[in-house]
N, C-alpha and C positions, 0 to 999 in steps of 0.2 A: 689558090682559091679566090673566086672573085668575091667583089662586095655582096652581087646579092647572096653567094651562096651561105657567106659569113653570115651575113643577117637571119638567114632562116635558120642555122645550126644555131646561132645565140636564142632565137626564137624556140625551138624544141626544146634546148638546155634550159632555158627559165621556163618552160612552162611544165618540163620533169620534175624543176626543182619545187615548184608550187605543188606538183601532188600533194605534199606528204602534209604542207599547211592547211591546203583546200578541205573542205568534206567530202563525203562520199560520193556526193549526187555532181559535184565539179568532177570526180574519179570518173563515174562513171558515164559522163555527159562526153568527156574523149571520146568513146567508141561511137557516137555519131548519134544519127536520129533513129534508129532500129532499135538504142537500148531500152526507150520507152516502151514498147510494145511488147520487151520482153520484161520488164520488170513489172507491167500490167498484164501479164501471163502471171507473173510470181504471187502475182495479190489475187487474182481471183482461183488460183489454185489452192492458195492459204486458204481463202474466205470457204471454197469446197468443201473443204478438208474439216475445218473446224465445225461448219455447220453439220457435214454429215456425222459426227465422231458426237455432237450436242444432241441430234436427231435419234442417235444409234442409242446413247446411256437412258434418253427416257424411254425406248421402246423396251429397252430390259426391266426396266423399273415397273412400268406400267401392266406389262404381260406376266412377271413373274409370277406362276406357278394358279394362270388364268385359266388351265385347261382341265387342271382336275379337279376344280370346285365346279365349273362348269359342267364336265362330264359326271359329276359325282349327283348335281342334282338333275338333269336328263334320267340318268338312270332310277333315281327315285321317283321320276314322272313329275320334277315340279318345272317344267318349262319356262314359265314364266321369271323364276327366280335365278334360273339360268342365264335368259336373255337380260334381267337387270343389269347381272353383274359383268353378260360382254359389253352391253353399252356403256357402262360407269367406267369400263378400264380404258377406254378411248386409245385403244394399239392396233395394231396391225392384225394380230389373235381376235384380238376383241370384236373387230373387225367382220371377220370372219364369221366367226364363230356366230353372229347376229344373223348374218344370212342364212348361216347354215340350222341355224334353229327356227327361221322363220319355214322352212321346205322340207324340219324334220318328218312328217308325220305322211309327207305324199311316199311316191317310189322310188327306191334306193337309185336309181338313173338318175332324177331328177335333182334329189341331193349332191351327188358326185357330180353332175354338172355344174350345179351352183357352187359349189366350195373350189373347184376349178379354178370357173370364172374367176372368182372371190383372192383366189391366193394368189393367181396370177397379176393381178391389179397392182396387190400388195405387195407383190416383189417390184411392181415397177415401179412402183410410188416410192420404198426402201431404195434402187439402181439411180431414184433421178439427178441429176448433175452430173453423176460419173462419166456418164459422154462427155462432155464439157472439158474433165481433168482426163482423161485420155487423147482428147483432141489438143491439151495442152501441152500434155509428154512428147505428143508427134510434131508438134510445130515450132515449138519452142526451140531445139536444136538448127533447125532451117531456117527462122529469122536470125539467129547466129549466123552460121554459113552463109548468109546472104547479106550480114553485116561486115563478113570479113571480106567478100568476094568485092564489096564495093569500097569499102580500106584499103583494099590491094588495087586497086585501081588507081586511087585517090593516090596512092604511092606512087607508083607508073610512070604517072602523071605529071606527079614533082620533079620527077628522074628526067623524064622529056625534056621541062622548062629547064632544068637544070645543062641540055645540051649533052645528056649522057655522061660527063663529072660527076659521077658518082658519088655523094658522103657518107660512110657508114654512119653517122650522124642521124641525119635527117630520114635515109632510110629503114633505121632502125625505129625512129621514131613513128614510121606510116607503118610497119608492120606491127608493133605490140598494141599501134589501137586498133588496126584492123581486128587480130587476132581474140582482142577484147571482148568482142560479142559473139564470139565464139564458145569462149569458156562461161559467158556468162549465163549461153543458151542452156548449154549444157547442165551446168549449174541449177537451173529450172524443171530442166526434162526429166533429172536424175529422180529427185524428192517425190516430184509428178509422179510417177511412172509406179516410185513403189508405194506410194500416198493410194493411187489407184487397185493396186496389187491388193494391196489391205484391205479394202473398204468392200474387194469384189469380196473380200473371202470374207466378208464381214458379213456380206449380205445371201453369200450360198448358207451361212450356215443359220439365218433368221429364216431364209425358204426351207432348209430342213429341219428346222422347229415347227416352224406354218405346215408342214406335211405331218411332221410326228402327231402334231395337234390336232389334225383334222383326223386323223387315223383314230386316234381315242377318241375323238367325238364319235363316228361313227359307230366304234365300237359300242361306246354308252347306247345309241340309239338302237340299235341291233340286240341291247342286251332287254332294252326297254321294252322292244315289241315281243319277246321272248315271255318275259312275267307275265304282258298282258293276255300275250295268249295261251299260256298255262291258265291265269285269273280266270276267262273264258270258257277251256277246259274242265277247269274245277266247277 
């Protein structure tokens, strides 16, 4: 073995031996300049996640059991005290439900337009960022792959200056950093992926509440024009 090659296998051996002292961020600064980008993948996936899951418990809180107070006074004809109390609940129902009692009184098209429009909004406004952590599931593994693909080069590379004298040494050492941001992608994409999974099915089943909701609304208004026009009758 020549001198320099000594020196560079002394050079990997101490710098193995330093992992275990180092912290995490010496750990993972090996794997090269790509780990940043995934571990700034990992933070804004977290900050997603918590924010939407902090977003998701007040909307529960806030709408809880807003459709049948509301629909209970529609039905009694007090409109007014209906619309107080969607505005005071400040949810996605509540929401709703404001427009849809500002357009009770015209023709049943024009309401089912409005409440449409209305819930449509409010699914998107519940979906927002989720692009974001699905864009993170899918990219995340590929600045991996493209952190190892350029490790394995950097390997290559050493192997060339080396004259082809190969050391299991040294080239063991260019392939577990290569490898590094690989697992780390991965590592990312995994949480991402089902962190996304969750939140979608978080947010079908606030859109099939927003439906169920507007369904009894209508109901109450359909029952309202019905009394008034027996009232009439009579």
């Amino acid at each position: 073995m020549s001198r320099w090659e000594s020196e560079k296998v002394r050079k990997w051996e101490s710098e193995e031996g330093k992992t275990g002292g180092n912290n995490m961020f010496d750990f993972l600064a090996k794997g090269g300049v790509l780990v940043y980008p995934i571990i700034l993948c990992s933070v804004v996936a977290l900050a997603v996640f918590v924010e939407r899951i902090i977003y998701f418990a007040r909307v529960r809180i806030r709408g809880y059991g807003l459709v049948k107070e509301v629909a209970q006074h529609v039905r009694n004809g007090k409109s007014a005290k209906a619309l107080e109390l969607a505005i005071e609940s400040k949810s996605p129902m509540g929401r709703v439900l404001v427009e849809a009692i500002e357009v009770a009184d015209q023709d049943h098209e024009t309401l089912e337009t409005v409440i449409i429009n209305s819930t449509g909004r409010e699914v998107r406004e519940l979906s927002r960022y989720l692009q974001a952590l699905a864009t993170i599931a899918n990219i995340a593994p590929l600045l991996g792959l493209l952190g190892t693909v350029v490790g394995m080069i950097k390997a290559f590379m050493v192997i060339q200056q080396m004259g082809g004298k190969v050391n299991a040494a040294v080239l063991a050492g260019g392939i577990w950093e290569a490898m590094m941001t690989t697992a780390l992608g991965l590592s990312v994409a995994l949480p991402a992926m089902v962190a996304h999974s969750y939140l979608i099915a978080r947010v079908d089943d606030y859109e099939t509440q927003l439906q169920d909701g507007t369904v009894t609304f209508i109901k109450a208004v359909g029952k309202r024009r019905e009394i008034k026009t027996e009232n009439r009758g009579a």
